[in-house]
C-alpha positions in Angstrom: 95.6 110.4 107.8 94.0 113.0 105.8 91.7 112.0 102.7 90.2 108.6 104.5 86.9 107.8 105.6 87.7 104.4 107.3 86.9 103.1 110.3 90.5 103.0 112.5 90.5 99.8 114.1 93.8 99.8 117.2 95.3 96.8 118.4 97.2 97.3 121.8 98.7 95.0 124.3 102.0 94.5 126.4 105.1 93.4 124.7 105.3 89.9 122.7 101.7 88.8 123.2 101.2 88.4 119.1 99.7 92.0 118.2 101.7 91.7 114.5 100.7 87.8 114.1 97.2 89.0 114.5 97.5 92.4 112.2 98.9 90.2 109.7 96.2 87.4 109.7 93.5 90.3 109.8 94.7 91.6 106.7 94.9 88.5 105.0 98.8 88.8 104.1 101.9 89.3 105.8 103.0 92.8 106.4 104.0 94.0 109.6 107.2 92.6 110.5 106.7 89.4 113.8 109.7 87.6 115.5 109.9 85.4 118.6 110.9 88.4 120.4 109.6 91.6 122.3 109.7 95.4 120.9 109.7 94.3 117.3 106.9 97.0 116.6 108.1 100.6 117.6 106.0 102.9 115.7 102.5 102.5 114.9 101.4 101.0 111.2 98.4 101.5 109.3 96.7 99.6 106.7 93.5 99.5 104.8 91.5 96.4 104.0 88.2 95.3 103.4 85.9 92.3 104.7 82.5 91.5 103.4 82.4 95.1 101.8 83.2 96.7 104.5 86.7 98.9 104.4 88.9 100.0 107.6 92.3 100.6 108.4 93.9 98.0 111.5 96.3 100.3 113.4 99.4 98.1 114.9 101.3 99.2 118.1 103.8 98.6 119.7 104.7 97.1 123.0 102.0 99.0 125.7 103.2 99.3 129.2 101.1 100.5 131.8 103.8 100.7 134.4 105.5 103.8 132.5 109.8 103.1 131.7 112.5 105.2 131.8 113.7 104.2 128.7 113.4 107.3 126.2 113.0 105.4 123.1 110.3 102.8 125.4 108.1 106.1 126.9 107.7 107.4 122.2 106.5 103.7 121.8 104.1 103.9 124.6 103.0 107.7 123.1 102.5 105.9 119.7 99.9 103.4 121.3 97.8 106.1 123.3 97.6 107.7 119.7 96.5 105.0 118.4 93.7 104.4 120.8 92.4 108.4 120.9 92.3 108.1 116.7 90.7 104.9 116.6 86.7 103.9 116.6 87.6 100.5 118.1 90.1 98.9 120.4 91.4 95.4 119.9 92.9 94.6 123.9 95.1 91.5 123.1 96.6 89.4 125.7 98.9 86.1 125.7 96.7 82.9 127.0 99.6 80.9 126.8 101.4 83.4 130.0 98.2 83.6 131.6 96.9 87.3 133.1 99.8 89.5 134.3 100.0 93.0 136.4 100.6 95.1 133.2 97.8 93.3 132.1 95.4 94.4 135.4 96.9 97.5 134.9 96.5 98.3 131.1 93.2 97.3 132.1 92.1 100.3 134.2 93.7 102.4 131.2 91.6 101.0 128.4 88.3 101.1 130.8 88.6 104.8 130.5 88.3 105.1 127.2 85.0 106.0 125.9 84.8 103.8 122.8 84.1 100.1 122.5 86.8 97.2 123.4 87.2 93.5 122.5 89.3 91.4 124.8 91.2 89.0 122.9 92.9 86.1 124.5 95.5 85.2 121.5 97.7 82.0 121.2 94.9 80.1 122.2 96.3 77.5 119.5 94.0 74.2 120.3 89.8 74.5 120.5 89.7 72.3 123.3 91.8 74.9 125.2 90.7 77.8 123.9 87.7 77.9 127.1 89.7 77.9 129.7 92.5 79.6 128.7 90.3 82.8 128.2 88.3 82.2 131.2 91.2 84.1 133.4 90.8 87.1 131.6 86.9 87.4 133.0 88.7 89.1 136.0 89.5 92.4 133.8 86.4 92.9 133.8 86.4 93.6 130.1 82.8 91.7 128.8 83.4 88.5 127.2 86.6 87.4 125.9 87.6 86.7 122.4 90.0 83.3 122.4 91.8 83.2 119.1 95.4 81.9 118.1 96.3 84.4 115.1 99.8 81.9 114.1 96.9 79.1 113.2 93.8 80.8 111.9 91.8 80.0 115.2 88.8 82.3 115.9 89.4 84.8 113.7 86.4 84.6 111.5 84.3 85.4 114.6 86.7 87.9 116.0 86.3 89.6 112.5 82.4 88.9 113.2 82.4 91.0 116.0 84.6 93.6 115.1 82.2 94.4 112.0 79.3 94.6 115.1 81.5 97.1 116.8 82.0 99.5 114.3 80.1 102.8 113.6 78.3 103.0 110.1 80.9 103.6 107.2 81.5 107.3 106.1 82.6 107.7 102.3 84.7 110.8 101.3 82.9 113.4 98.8 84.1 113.1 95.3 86.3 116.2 95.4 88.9 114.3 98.2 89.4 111.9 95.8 93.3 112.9 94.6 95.8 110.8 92.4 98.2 110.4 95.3 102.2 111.0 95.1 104.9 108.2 96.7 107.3 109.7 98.5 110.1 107.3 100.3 112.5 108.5 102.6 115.5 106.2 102.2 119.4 106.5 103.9 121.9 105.4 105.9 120.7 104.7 109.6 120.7 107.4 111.8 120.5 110.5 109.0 116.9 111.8 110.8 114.4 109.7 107.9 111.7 109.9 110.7 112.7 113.6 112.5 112.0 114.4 108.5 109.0 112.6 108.1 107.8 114.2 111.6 108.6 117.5 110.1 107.0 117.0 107.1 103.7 115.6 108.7 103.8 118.2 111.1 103.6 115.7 113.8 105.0 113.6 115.8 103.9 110.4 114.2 107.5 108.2 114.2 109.5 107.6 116.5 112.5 109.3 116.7 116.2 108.2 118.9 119.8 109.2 118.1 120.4 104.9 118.5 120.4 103.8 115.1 118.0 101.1 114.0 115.3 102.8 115.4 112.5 102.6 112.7 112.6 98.8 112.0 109.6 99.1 109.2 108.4 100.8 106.0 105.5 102.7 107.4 103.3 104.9 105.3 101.0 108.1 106.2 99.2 110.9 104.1 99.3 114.0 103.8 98.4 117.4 101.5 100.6 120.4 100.3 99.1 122.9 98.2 96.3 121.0 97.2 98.4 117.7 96.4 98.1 114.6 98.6 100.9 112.0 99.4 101.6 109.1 101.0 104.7 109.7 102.8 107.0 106.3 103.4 109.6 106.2 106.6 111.8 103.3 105.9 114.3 101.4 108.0 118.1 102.8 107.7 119.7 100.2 105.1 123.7 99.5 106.3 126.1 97.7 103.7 125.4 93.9 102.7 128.4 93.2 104.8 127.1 94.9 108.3 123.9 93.0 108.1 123.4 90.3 110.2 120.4 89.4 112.0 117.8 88.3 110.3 115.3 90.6 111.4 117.9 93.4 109.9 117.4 91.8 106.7 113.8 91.6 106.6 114.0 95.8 107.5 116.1 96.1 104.6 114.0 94.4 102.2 110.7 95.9 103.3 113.2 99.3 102.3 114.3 98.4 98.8 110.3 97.5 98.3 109.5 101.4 99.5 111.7 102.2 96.4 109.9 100.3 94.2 106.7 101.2 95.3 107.3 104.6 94.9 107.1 107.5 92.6 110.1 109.8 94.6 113.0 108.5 96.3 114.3 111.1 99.2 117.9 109.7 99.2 118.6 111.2 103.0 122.0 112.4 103.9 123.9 113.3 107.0 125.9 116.4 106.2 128.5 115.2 108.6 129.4 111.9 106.1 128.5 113.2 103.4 127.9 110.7 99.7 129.6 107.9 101.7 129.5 104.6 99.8 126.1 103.4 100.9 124.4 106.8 99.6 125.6 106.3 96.0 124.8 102.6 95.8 120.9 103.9 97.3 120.8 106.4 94.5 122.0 104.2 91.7 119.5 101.7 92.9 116.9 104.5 92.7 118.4 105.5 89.0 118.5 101.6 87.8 114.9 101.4 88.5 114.0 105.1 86.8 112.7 106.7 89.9 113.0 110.4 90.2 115.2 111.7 93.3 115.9 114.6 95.1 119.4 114.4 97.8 118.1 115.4 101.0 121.1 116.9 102.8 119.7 116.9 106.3 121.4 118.3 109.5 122.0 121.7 107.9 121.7 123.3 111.2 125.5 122.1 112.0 126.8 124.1 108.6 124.6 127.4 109.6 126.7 129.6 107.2 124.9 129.8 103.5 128.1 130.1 101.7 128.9 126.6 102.4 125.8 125.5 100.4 127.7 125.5 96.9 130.8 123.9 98.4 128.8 121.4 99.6 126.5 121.3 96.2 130.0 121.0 93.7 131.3 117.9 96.6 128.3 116.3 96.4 128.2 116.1 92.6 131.9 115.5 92.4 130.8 113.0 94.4 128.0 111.1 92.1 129.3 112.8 88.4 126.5 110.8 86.7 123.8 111.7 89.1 124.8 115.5 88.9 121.2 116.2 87.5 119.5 114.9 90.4 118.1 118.5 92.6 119.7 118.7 95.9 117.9 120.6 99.1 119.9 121.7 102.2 117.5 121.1 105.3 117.4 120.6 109.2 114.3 118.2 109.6 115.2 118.7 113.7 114.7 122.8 113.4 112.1 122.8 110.1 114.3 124.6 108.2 113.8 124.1 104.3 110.6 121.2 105.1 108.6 123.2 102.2 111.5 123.9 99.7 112.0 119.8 99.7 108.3 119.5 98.6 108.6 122.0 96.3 111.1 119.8 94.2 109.5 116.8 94.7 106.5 117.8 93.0 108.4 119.3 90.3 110.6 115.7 89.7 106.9 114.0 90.6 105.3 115.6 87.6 108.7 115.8 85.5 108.6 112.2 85.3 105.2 111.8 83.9 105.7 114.7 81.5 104.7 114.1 77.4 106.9 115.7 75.3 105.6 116.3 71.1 107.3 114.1 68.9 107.7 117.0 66.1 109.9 118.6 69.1 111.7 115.8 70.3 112.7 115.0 66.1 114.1 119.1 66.0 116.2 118.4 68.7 117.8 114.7 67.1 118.0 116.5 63.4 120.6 119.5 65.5 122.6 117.1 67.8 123.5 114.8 65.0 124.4 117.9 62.7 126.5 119.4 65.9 128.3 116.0 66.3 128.9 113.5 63.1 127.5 110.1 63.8 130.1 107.5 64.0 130.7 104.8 61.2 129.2 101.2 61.5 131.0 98.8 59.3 131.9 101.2 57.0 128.7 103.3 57.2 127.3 105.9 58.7 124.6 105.5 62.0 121.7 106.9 61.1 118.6 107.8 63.8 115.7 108.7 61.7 113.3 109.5 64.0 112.5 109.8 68.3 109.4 109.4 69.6 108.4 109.5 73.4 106.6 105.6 74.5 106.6 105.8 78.2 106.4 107.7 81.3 107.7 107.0 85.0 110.2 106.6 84.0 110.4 108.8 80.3 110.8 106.5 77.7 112.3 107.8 74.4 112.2 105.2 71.5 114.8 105.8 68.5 114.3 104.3 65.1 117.7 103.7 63.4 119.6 101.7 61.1 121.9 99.9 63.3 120.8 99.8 66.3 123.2 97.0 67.8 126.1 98.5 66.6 125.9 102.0 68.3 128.7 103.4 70.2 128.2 103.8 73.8 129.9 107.3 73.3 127.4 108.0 70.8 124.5 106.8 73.4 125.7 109.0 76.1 126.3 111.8 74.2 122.5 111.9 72.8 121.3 110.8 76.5 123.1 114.2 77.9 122.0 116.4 74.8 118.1 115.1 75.1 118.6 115.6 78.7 119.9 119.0 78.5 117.5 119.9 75.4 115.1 118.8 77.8 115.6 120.2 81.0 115.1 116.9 82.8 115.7 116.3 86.6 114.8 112.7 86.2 116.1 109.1 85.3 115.1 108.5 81.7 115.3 105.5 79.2 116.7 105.2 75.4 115.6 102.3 73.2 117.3 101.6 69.6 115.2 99.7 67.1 115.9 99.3 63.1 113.6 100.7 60.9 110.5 98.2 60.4 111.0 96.0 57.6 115.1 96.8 57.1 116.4 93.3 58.2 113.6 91.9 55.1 115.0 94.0 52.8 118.4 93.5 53.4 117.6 89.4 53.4 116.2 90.0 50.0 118.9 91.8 48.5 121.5 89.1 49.4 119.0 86.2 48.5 119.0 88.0 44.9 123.1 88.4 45.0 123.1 84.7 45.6 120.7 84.3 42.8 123.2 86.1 40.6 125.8 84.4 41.7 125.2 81.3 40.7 
């Protein structure tokens, strides 16, 4: 995780013993996803906080087994834990008091003894104090110092385990000034199953997510850093989101919205797509979710390594924007995350979409451009008059913002509003969502009230 000077702090165990119930209360809030169930976590999740001034990042893993598995997708998740503990300055060892001390336990044992960095023990689900003694006085036999009782679900011992955790740790290190960087969101969002986390690994360089050809395999929004030509990121896998329809089990649905909050959170959305099913229904409703909430996008056509011939690229280009007609500004990259092909030219756009979208534009400019398009199309008539835009100025960025005083703005034509949202965007250049606003000239409506209180005057 480049550009961090935290203290890594790894909480490990066997399957289902409460390693995400106690990330969660750690941090203070609820983040990493829990259920009543075993192999919920699959890759590992990081995230920063801070207790009595001191910061570090908790590192939650998922489901260590000391035994080894055949299972391919079981052996990546034990990989992500042993990462976890060589990155880390401190290992959290959690076991279930309720079950009592089992042989993956023993054996997980002689692993983590090992290691040469400090360990706390910590006998979770320990949910009474009058049992919390002898509950963790089983665990003496691992021979792992004094245990820690806690029960995370209730609050239980967790001011002292954060006690000794803050004895445990090395002294902080702070980053010089110069690491400091205004970091860029990136979100890889998709179908399931269109390689989001063989991408991300390719992109990291890495292999930091795990990675199946069974869908559903990432079953959180997990973020990590990185740097590209002297740019950092934060780089967020997301779960594959199906249709409304397909989803059924609730942990699905928590998956999917800790997905759609990736896209908010973020400043790029990677719409990922399987060259094989290509724009099928679910990629267009991602993207105009992505467009409704004015984040910039670049389609991700991943799996290029099937269509090897480079002449297909255009037929492909002219289907997908058949495809999505009003998206056909959005940049499009051709890429095989599995053979790295195209990793950089996908960055490349990114950053150019990242810094479209908070690009200023002069107002004298943007007023040239409204004075030509409505002499090179005639405004329509409103009531019997002519619409009339006096003036455009820019008021917002991430999304662009374009504010256009007029005299009735309630009355315009939608034709009229698309045609000056293509002409600005052509005018312009721009590969990103943007927004229009219409507002009569200030003071207008008085006038206008004044006039017809002196007709009625005269009237009478």
């Amino acid at each position: 995780m480049l550009g961090t000077r935290h203290a890594m702090v790894a909480i490990v165990g066997r399957p289902n013993v409460g390693k995400s119930t106690l990330f969660n209360r750690l941090l203070g809030h609820h983040q990493a996803l829990v259920q009543n169930f075993s192999g919920v976590t699959r890759d590992r999740h990081y995230a920063d906080c801070e207790w009595e001034t001191r910061r570090m990042t908790l590192i939650d893993t998922g489901g260590f087994i000391a035994s080894g598995t055949e299972d391919a997708l079981s052996r990546q998740v034990f990989l992500q834990a042993q990462v976890a503990i060589e990155e880390c300055e401190l290992i959290l060892f959690v076991v279930d008091g309720k079950q009592g001390l089992s042989v993956d336990d023993m054996e997980l044992a002689k692993v983590l003894r090992k290691q040469p960095k400090p360990l706390l023990l910590v006998v979770n689900k320990a949910d009474t104090p009058s049992s919390a003694d002898w509950l963790a006085s089983e665990f003496f036999q691992l021979g792992l110092k004094e245990p820690h009782p806690v029960s995370a679900e209730h609050n239980l011992g967790i001011e002292a385990l954060r006690l000794a955790i803050l004895q445990q740790l090395p002294p902080p290190q702070f980053p010089p000034a110069s690491e400091v960087l205004s970091a860029i969101r990136i979100a890889l969002l998709g179908r399931p199953n269109v390689g989001k986390s063989t991408l991300a690994n390719a992109l990291l360089k890495t292999e930091r997510f795990l990675t199946s050809p069974l869908p559903g395999t990432t079953r959180d929004a997990l973020d990590e850093s990185f740097e590209y030509k002297g740019q950092r990121y934060i780089l967020t896998d997301t779960a594959g989101i199906r249709r409304k329809s397909t989803i059924v089990e609730q942990l699905e649905q928590q998956t999917i919205l800790r997905s759609l909050k990736a896209m908010e959170a973020c400043d790029i959305c990677c719409i990922v797509m399987d060259v094989q099913e290509l724009a099928v229904e679910q990629d267009m409703k991602l993207a105009e979710l992505a467009e409704q909430r004015g984040k910039a996008m670049v389609f991700v056509v991943n799996k290029w390594d099937l269509h090897a011939q480079a002449s297909d690229e255009e037929i492909f280009r002219k289907r997908l924007k058949a495809s999505m007609p009003w998206l056909s500004w959005v940049p499009i990259v051709f890429l095989s995350a599995k053979k790295g092909k195209k990793i950089e030219k996908l960055l490349e756009l990114a950053q150019h979409v990242g810094l479209q979208s908070k690009q200023r534009f002069p107002t004298p400019a943007l007023n040239r451009w409204l004075e030509a398009a409505m002499a090179a199309h005639s405004t329509p008539l409103v009531g019997g008059k002519a619409f009339r835009a006096y003036y455009c100025s820019q008021v917002g960025v991430s999304p662009l913002s374009f504010q256009f005083v007029c005299n009735f703005p309630e009355k315009l034509l939608d034709s009229y509003r698309r045609y000056l949202s293509n002409s600005l965007r052509e005018r312009l250049g721009l590969q990103v969502p943007f927004k229009m606003w219409f507002r009569e000239r200030s003071g207008r409506r008085r006038r206008l009230e004044q006039v017809a209180r002196m007709k009625a005057l005269k009237r009478r």
